[in-house]
C-alpha positions, -999 to 999 in steps of 0.1 A, spaced: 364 397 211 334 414 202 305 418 229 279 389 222 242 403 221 221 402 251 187 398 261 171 433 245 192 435 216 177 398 209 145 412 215 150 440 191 167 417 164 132 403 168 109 426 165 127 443 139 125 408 119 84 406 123 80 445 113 97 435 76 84 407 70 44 406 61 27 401 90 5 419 108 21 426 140 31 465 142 59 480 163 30 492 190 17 462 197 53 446 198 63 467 226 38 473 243 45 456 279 23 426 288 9 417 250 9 382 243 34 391 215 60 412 240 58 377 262 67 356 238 96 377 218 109 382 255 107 344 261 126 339 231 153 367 234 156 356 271 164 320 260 182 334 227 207 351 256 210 314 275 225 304 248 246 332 232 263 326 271 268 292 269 286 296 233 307 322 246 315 307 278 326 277 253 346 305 226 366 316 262 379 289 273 391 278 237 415 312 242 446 316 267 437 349 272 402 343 281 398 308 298 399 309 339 397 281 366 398 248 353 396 254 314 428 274 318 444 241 334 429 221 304 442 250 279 477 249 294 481 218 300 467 203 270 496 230 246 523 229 267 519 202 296 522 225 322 500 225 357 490 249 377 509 256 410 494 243 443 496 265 472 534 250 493 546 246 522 573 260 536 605 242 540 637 248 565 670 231 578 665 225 618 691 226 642 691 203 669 716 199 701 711 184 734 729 182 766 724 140 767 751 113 761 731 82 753 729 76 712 696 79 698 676 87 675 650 117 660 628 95 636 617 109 603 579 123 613 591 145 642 576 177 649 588 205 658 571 241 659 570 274 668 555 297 697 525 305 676 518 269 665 530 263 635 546 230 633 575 215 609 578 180 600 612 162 600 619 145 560 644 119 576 659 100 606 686 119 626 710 101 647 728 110 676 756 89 682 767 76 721 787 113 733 776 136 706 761 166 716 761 184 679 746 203 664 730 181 638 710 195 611 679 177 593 654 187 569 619 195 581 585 207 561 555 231 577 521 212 581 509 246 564 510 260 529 512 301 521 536 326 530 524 319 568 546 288 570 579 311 560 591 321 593 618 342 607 655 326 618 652 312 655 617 312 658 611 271 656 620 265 691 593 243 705 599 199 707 567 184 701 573 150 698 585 127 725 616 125 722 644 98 739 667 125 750 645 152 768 674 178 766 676 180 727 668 213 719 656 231 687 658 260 663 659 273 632 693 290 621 676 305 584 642 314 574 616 290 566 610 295 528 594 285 497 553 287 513 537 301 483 499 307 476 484 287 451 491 301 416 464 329 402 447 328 366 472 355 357 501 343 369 497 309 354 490 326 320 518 346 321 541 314 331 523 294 296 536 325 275 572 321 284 570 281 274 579 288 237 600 314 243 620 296 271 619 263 246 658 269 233 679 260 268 703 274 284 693 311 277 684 335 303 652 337 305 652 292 301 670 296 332 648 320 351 622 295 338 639 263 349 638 274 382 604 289 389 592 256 379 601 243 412 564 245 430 581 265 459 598 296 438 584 324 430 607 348 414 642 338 398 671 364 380 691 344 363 732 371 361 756 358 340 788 369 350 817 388 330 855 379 330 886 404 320 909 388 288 932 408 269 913 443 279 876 434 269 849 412 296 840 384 279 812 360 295 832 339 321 812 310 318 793 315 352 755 323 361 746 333 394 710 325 397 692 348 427 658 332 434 631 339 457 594 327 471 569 348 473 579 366 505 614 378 486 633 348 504 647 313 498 667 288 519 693 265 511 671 236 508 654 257 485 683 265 463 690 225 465 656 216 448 662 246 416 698 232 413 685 198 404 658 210 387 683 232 362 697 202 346 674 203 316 674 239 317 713 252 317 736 246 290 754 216 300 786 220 315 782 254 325 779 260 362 748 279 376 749 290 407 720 294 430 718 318 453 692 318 477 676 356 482 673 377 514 648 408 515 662 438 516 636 465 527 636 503 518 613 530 531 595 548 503 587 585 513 563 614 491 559 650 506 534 678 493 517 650 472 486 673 458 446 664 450 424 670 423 392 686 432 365 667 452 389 637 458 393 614 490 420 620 497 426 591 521 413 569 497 437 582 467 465 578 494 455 545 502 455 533 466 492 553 458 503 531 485 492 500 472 503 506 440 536 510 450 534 478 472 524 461 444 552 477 425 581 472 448 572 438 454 572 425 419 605 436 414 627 401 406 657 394 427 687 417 424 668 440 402 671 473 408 645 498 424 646 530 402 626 563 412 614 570 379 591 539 382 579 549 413 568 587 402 555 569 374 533 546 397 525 579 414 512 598 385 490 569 376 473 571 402 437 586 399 432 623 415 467 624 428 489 654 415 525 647 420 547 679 419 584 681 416 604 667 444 576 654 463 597 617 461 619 623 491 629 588 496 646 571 480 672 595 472 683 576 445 679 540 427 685 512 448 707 487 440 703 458 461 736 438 473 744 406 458 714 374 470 694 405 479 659 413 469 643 448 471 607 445 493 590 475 511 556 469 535 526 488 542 543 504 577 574 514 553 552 536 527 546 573 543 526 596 517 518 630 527 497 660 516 
């Protein structure tokens, strides 16, 4: 879209126009600053811009490409009946056993939390029957939405209700997943692109979209799987479905929640199966890296490692990590020269075990001069 005009090329369209046409303002007199005729052509232009913004302003959000905040929501949802994703909250499987005898019962509400105060909420009752001991397992939700709610295995250990049987004890035997942030401008225009081409079900990439439609995930990889017959590999009528939040983990209540949510996306009668992602992280090493002449150097290194953050952590589940795009993400960065061999680690490209998705962090990335 071309550049609408602002305020002095209004002004200039103006003046231009009163020079032509027969009257007897001259170009002096026009520009010279403080002339009753230079107030009022830059009252005019001034306003002239007002509007020029409000009908641009108006031509954006009429685009997919251009409309932000609430006028992309309108746009998508009006096309395609899609809404944006709201930030989530994490969600887990709780174990709970207890020393006790008496039956009781852990009513649906309960809370349980961990050491740094984050609490989960029970979805439903949980009975423990006169002499059982279990452990039982029950559905709980964090009172918290982001990636702060997805914690580690064995870190909900603290009862905060009141509960009947003080010996019942608590914890948490997989992560806590599916706590995403609340969807970006970006990310929710990317996600309208794929409606048409995701409209014919049951292909790959109707899968992978199937499943990220479930508020809580993130990324999805949708494998189908090959069978032997009569010396070739034909498709053996199979998908394993890898999907992840936006931390590079999922649960199995998070896997439930895709499954049922695949019905209208997989062909019919062809099993997909969901496999819930674990992160696995690799250390991402660069020696001799090299500087362009009156760079900052810590602040080129500082944005090579964020660019391969960024990089690393986009990478779907059970995709793999290949070195050529991280050179690439090296040489693309401003100032920073990149000879051969500086890439020490990896060695090689990475690819990451079945359920496994490749993340790095920050305190994983080690760039050297």
């Amino acid at each position: 879209m071309a550049d609408a005009p602002t305020q002095p090329d209004l002004f200039l369209v103006g003046r231009d126009e009163a020079i032509l046409l027969p009257t007897r303002f001259d170009r002096a007199i026009i520009d010279t600053e403080g002339s009753d005729v230079n107030t009022v052509f830059n009252v005019a232009a001034t306003q002239g811009e007002e509007v020029v913004r409000y009908l641009q302003a108006s031509l954006n959000e009429l685009s997919l490409s251009t409309a932000n905040g609430e006028a992309l929501d309108r746009w998508v949802f009006d096309r395609y009946g899609l809404t944006r994703k709201e930030a989530t909250n994490a969600v887990v499987t709780l174990q709970l056993e207890r020393s006790g005898t008496d039956g009781f019962t852990i009513v649906a509400g309960s809370t349980f939390g961990t050491a740094t105060g984050l609490n989960f909420i029970t979805a439903n009752d949980l009975a423990f029957g006169e002499g059982v001991v279990g452990p039982l397992f029950v559905l709980a939700t964090a009172d918290r939405t982001g990636p702060e709610s997805n914690v580690a295995i064995g870190t909900i250990t603290e009862v905060i209700s009141s509960l009947e049987d003080p010996t019942t004890t608590v914890t948490n035997p997989e992560v806590a997943a599916g706590g995403n942030p609340r969807e970006t401008d970006d990310e929710l225009r990317t996600r309208a692109r794929e409606f048409f081409v995701t409209a014919r079900r049951g292909t790959k990439s109707a899968i992978e979209f199937g499943a990220t439609e479930v508020s809580r995930v993130d990324q999805a990889n949708a494998i189908e799987v090959f069978a032997p017959y009569q010396g070739l590999s034909i498709p053996g009528y199979r998908v394993f479905l890898n999907i992840a939040d936006s931390d590079g983990q999922a649960n199995a209540a998070l896997s439930d929640d895709v499954q049922r949510s695949l019905v209208e996306y997989r062909a019919l009668g062809v099993p997909v199966v969901v496999v819930p992602a674990i992160p696995q992280y690799v250390d991402i090493r660069a020696e001799g890296l090299q500087f362009e002449a009156g760079a900052n150097t810590t602040q080129v290194l500082q944005n090579a490692a964020n660019a391969l953050l960024s990089v690393v952590n986009a990478l779907p589940p059970g995709d793999i990590l290949r070195r050529s795009v991280l050179l690439s993400t090296l040489d693309n960065i401003n100032q920073l020269i990149v000879p051969d061999g500086a890439l020490v680690e990896p060695a090689g490209d990475l690819d990451p075990s079945t359920g496994t998705v490749i993340r790095t962090t920050r305190d994983r990335i080690s760039l050297n001069a």
